[in-house]
N, C-alpha and C positions, 0 to 999 in steps of 0.2 A: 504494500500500500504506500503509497505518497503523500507526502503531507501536503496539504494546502498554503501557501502562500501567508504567515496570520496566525498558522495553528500551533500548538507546543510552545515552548519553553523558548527563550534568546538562546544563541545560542552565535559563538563569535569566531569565524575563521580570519587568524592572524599573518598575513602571507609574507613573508622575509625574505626580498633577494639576499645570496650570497654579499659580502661585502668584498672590497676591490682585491682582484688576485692579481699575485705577479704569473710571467711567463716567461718561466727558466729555460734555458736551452737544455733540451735530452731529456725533460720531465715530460711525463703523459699527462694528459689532461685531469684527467680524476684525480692525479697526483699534485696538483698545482697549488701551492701554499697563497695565505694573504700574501699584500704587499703591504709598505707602509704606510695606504691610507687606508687601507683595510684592516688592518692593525689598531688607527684611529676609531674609525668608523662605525666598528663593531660593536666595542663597549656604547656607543654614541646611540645605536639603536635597543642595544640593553637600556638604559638613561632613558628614551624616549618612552619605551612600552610600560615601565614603572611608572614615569609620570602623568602617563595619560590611563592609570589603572588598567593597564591592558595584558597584564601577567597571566600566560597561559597556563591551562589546569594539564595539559600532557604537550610534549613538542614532537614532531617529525621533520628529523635532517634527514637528508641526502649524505651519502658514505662519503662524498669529493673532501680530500681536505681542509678546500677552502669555507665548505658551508659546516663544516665540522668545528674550524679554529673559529668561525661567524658564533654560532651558538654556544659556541662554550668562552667566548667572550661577550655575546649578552647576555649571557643568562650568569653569569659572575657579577652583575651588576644588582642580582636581586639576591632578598636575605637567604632564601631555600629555594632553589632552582626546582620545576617539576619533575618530573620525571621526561626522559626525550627515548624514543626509538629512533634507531639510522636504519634506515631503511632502503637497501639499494638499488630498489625501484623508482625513488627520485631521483637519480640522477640520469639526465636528459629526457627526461620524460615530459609527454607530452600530457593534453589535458586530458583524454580517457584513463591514463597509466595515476594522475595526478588524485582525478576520484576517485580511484578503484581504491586508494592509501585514505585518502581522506575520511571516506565511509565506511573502513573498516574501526573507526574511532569508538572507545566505545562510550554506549549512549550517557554514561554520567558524565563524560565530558564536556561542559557546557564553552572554554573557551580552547581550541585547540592554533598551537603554533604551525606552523607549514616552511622552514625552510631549506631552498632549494635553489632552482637556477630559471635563468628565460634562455628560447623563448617561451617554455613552458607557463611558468607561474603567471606572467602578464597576458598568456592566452586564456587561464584558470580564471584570473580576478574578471576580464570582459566576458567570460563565459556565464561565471555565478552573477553575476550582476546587472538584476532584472533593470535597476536605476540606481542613483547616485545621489550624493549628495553634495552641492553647489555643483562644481564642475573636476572632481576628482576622476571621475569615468574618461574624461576629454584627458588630460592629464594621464592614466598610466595608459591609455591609447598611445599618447604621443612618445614617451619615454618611461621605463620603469627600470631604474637607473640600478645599478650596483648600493645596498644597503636600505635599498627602498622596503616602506615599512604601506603595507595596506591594509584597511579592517573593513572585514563584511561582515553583514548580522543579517542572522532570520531567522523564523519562527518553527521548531519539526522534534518528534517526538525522540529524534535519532540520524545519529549522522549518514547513516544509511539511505535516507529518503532525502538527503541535499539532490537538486534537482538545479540545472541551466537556469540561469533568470529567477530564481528564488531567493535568490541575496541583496543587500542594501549594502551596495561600496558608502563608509561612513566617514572614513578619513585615508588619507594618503598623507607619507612624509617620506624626506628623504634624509634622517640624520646625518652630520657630519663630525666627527671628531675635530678640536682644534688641532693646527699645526703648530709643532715646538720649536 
């Protein structure tokens, strides 16, 4: 069954690009560490999901190192990190592969983390994203940058009945760590 648009409980997908990797010569990609404004950045987007009360109840990275060093430097930014599964079905995955991770959450979860890589995750957020709120839709259309932070909300008894166009894109940011 599918939920209706309105029905169940809020319920919050958190979607976190990777922050900024370097690209070392003779490293494979999956292997590919932050750089140094990813290094920044990271903690920047921890900072930001605390201040805007947006701390998730479970997280899902991607295995890549880069969204590995991303998560385990925002989520050091909060007093008790949730619990995160890696899961190495997000890496390069598209947006069937993306819900197939997503709606395996389980239903006590009411705010879960997502991150990962594009151009997956910015096909994800236009996907879920029946409307918007001001012009944040317009905006990760146009660019949904390295360390971008997006929040969708909707209404379902279970992450399993997330459905295309069911979500309310609520905020978009892009944090940056200062440079020293």
């Amino acid at each position: 069954m599918i939920a209706r648009p309105g029905s169940g409980p809020l319920r919050r997908l958190v979607v976190l690009r990777h922050a900024k990797s370097a690209r070392p010569e003779g490293v494979a990609d999956h292997d590919r560490p932050l750089a140094a404004r990813g290094l920044r950045d990271a903690p920047a987007a921890g900072r930001a999901l605390a201040a805007q009360d947006r701390l998730p109840d479970l997280a899902l990275c991607s295995t890549a190192l880069r969204a590995w060093q991303t998560w385990d430097l925002a989520s050091a930014q909060w007093g008790t990190p949730p619990p995160v599964r890696h899961d190495p079905r997000l890496y390069a995955a598209g947006v069937p592969e993306l819900l197939d991770v997503v709606r395996e959450a389980p239903a006590d979860v009411e705010t879960l983390l997502l991150v990962g890589h594009n151009p997956g995750l910015e096909d994800l957020i236009t996907t879920l994203a029946g409307d918007a709120l001001d012009d944040a839709l317009d905006r990760v259309r146009a660019k949904y940058p390295t360390s971008a932070v997006a929040v969708l909300d909707w209404h379902g008894t279970a992450w399993r009945n997330l459905v295309p166009g069911a979500a309310l894109l609520t905020a978009t940011t892009v944090p940056r760590g200062a440079r020293k």
